[in-house]
KOLNU-138152 format. One record per residue (C-alpha): residue in one letter; x, y, z negated. Coordinates in Angstrom, 3 decimals. Example, Ala and Ser with C-alpha at 12.3 -4.5 7.8 and 13.67 -1.06 7.14 Angstrom:
// KOLNU-138152
@kevo=A east=12.300 north=-4.500 up=-7.800 .
@kevo=S east=13.670 north=-1.060 up=-7.140 .
This chain:
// KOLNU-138152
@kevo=X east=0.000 north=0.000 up=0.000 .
@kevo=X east=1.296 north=3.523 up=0.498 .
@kevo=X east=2.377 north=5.644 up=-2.334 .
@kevo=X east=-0.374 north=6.588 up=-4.714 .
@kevo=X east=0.657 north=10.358 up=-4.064 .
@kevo=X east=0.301 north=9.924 up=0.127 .
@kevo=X east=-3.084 north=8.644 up=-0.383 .
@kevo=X east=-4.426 north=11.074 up=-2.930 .
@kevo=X east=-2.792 north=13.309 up=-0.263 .
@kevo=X east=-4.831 north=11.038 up=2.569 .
@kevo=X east=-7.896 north=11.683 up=0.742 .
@kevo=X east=-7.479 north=15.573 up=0.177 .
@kevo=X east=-6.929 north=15.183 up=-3.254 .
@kevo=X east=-4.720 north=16.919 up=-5.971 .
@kevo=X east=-3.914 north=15.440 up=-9.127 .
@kevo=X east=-5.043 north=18.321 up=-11.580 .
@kevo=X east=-2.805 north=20.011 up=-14.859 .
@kevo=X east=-3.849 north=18.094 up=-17.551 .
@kevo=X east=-6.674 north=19.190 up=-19.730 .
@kevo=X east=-5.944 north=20.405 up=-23.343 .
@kevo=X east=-7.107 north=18.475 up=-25.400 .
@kevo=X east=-10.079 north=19.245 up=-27.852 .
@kevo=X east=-9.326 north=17.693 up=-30.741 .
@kevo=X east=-6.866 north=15.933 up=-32.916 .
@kevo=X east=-5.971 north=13.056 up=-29.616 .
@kevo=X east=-4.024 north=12.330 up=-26.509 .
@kevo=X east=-4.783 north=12.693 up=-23.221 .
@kevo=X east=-3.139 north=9.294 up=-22.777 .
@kevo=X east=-1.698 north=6.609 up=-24.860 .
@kevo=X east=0.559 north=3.412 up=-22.869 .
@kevo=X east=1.176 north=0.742 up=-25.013 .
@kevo=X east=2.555 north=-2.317 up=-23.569 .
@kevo=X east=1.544 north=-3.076 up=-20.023 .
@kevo=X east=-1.679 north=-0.751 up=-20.353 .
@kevo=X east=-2.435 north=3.267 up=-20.105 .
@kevo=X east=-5.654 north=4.278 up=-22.146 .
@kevo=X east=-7.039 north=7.485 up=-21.092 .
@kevo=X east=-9.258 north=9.530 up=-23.564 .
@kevo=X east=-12.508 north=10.464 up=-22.415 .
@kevo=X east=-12.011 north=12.781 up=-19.615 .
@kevo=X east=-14.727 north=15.611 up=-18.271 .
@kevo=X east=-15.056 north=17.386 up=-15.326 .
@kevo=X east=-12.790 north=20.156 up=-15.250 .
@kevo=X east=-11.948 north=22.123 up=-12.349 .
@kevo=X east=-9.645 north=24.876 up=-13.045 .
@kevo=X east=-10.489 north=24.597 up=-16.846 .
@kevo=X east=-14.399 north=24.873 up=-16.470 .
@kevo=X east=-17.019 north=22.913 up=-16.268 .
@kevo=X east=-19.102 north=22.880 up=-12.817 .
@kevo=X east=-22.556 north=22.421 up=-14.665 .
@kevo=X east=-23.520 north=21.330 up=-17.957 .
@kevo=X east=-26.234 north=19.914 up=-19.539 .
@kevo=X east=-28.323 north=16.438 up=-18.441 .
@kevo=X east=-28.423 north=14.424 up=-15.866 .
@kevo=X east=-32.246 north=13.526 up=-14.306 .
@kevo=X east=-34.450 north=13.999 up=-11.164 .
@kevo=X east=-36.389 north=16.773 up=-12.181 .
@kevo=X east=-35.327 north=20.222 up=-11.157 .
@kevo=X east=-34.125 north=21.968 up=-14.434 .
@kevo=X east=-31.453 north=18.971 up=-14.751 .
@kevo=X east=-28.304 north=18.100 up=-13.343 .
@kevo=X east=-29.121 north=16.343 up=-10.002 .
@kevo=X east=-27.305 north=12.382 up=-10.193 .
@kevo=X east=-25.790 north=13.351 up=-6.948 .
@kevo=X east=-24.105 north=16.619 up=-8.590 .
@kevo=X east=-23.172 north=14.221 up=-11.628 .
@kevo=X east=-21.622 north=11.389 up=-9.220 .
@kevo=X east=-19.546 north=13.802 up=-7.820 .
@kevo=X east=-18.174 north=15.190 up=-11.493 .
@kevo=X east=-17.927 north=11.269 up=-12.147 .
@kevo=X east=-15.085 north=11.156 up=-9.347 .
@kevo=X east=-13.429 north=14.636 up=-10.904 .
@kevo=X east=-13.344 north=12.892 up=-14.431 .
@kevo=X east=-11.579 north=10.170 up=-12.872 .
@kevo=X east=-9.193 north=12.207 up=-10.974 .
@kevo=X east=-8.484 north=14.044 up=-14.610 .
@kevo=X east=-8.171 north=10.520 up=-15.638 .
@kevo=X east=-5.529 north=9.421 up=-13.546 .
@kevo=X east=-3.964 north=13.120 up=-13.856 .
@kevo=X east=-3.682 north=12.518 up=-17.913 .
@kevo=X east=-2.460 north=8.792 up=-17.284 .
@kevo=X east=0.294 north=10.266 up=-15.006 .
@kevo=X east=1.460 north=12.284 up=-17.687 .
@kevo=X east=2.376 north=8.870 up=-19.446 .
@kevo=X east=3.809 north=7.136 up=-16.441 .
@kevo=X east=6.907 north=7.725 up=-14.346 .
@kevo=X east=4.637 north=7.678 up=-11.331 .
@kevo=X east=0.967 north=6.347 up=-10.607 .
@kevo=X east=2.844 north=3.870 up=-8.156 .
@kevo=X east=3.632 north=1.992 up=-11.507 .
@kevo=X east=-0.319 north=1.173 up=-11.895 .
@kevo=X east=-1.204 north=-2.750 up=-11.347 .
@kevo=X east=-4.629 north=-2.600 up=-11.176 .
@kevo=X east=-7.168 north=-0.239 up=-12.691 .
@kevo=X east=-8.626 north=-2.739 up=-15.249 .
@kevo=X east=-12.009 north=-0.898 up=-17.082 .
@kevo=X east=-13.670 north=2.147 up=-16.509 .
@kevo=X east=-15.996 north=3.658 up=-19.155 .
@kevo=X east=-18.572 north=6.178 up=-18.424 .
@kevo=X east=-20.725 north=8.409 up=-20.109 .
@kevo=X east=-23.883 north=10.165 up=-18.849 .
@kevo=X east=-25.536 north=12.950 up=-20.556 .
@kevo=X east=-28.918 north=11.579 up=-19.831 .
@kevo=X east=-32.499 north=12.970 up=-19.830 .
@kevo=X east=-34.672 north=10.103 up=-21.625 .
@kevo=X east=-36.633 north=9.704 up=-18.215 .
@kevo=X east=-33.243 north=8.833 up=-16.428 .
@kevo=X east=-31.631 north=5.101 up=-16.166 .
@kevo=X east=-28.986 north=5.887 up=-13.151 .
@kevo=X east=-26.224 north=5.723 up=-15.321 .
@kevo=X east=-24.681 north=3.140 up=-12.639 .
@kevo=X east=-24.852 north=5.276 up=-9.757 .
@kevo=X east=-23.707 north=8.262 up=-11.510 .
@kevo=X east=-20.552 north=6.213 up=-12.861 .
@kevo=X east=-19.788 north=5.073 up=-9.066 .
@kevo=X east=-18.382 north=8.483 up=-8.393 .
@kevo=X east=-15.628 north=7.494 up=-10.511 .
@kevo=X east=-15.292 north=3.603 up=-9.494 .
@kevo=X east=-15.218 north=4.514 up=-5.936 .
@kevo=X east=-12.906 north=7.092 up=-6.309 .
@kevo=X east=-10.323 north=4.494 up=-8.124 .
@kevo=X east=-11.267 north=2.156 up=-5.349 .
@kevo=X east=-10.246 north=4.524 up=-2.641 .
@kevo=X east=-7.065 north=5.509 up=-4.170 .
@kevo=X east=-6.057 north=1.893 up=-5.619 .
@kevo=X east=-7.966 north=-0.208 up=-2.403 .
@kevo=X east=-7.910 north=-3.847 up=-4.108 .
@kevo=X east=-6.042 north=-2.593 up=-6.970 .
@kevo=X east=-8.836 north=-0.606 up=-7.943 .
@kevo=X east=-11.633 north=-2.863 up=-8.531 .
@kevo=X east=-12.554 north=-2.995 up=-12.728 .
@kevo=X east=-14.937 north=-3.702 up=-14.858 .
@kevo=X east=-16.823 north=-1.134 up=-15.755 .
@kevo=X east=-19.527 north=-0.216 up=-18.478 .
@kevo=X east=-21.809 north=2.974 up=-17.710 .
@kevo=X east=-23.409 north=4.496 up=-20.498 .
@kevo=X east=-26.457 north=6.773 up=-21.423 .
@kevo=X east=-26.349 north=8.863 up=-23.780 .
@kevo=X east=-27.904 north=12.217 up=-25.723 .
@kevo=X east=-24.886 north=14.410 up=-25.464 .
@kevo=X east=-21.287 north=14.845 up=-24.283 .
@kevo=X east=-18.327 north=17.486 up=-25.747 .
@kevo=X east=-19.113 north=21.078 up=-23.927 .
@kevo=X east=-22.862 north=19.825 up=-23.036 .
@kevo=X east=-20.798 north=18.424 up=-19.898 .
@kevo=X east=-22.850 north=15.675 up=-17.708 .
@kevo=X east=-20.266 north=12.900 up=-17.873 .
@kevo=X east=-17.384 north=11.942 up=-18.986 .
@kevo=X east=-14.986 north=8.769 up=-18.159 .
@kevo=X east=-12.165 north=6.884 up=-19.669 .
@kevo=X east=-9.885 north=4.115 up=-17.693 .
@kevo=X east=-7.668 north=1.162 up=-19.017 .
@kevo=X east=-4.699 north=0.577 up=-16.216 .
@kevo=X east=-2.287 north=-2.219 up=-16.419 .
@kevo=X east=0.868 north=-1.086 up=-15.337 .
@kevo=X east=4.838 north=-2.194 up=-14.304 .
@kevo=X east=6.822 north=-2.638 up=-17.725 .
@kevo=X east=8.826 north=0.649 up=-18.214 .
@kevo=X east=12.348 north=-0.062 up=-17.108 .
C-alpha cells in the first residue's frame, strides 16, 4: 500500500494540529503493540461545525451533517495517534472504533452516523482498515458536539 501520508494526500486530506485536550488526559496513549485514542470531536480549526443532536427533524443536526463530522473525528483521531507514532505507516490494522452520537430520543442511526468514521479508516487503511466497531447513542457529548470517536490501532513494535 502507499504511504499513509500519499493517500491522505490522494484523498485531499490533511492530518489536523492536535486538539488540546479538555481535561486531565491524553490525546493518545501506545502501550505495547496498540495506540488508544481519547474520544475525539469534530474540530476544524479549533471549532465545532454544529452542535447539539443528531435527528431527522429540522431543528437537529441532520445524520448526513453528523456522518460527515464522524469522518473529521476520525481524521483528529488518527492526527492525535500520530502524535504517538513515528509515522501512521507503523499502523497494522485499525482494530475498534468507538462512536458516540448525541442523539435525539426519536433517532436510532447511530450506525450510519458512525460510518463516516469507518469509511474514512477504510479509505485511508484499504484492508487494513476494517474494525470492529460499536456505535453508540447517547444524551450528550463534551461542547454539546454531535459525535465523537475513539480508535484502538495495532501497530509495528517501536524499534
Amino acid at each position: 500500500m502507499a504511504r499513509i501520508a500519499d493517500r491522505l494526500a490522494e484523498l485531499g486530506l490533511a492530518l489536523p494540529a492536535v486538539a488540546t485536550p479538555a481535561g486531565a488526559y491524553v490525546p493518545a496513549v501506545r502501550t505495547g503493540s496498540y495506540v488508544y485514542t481519547a474520544g475525539q470531536l469534530p474540530f476544524v480549526d479549533g471549532r465545532l461545525p454544529a452542535t447539539g443532536k443528531v435527528g431527522d427533524a429540522s431543528d437537529l443536526v441532520d445524520p448526513a451533517a453528523a456522518k460527515e463530522m464522524a469522518a473529521t473525528c476520525a481524521l483528529n483521531a488518527l492526527a492525535a495517534a500520530s502524535s504517538v507514532l513515528d509515522s501512521l505507516d507503523d499502523v497494522v490494522r485499525v482494530v475498534k472504533v468507538t462512536g458516540f452520537v448525541a442523539s435525539d430520543p426519536a433517532f436510532s442511526g447511530q450506525p450510519g452516523v458512525i460510518n463516516g468514521a469507518s469509511e474514512l479508516l477504510g479509505d485511508v487503511f484499504g484492508d487494513a482498515g476494517v474494525h470492529a466497531r460499536s456505535a453508540v447513542g447517547v444524551a450528550v457529548l463534551p461542547l454539546d458536539s454531535p459525535v465523537e470517536v475513539e480508535i484502538v490501532l495495532e501497530v509495528r513494535p517501536a524499534v
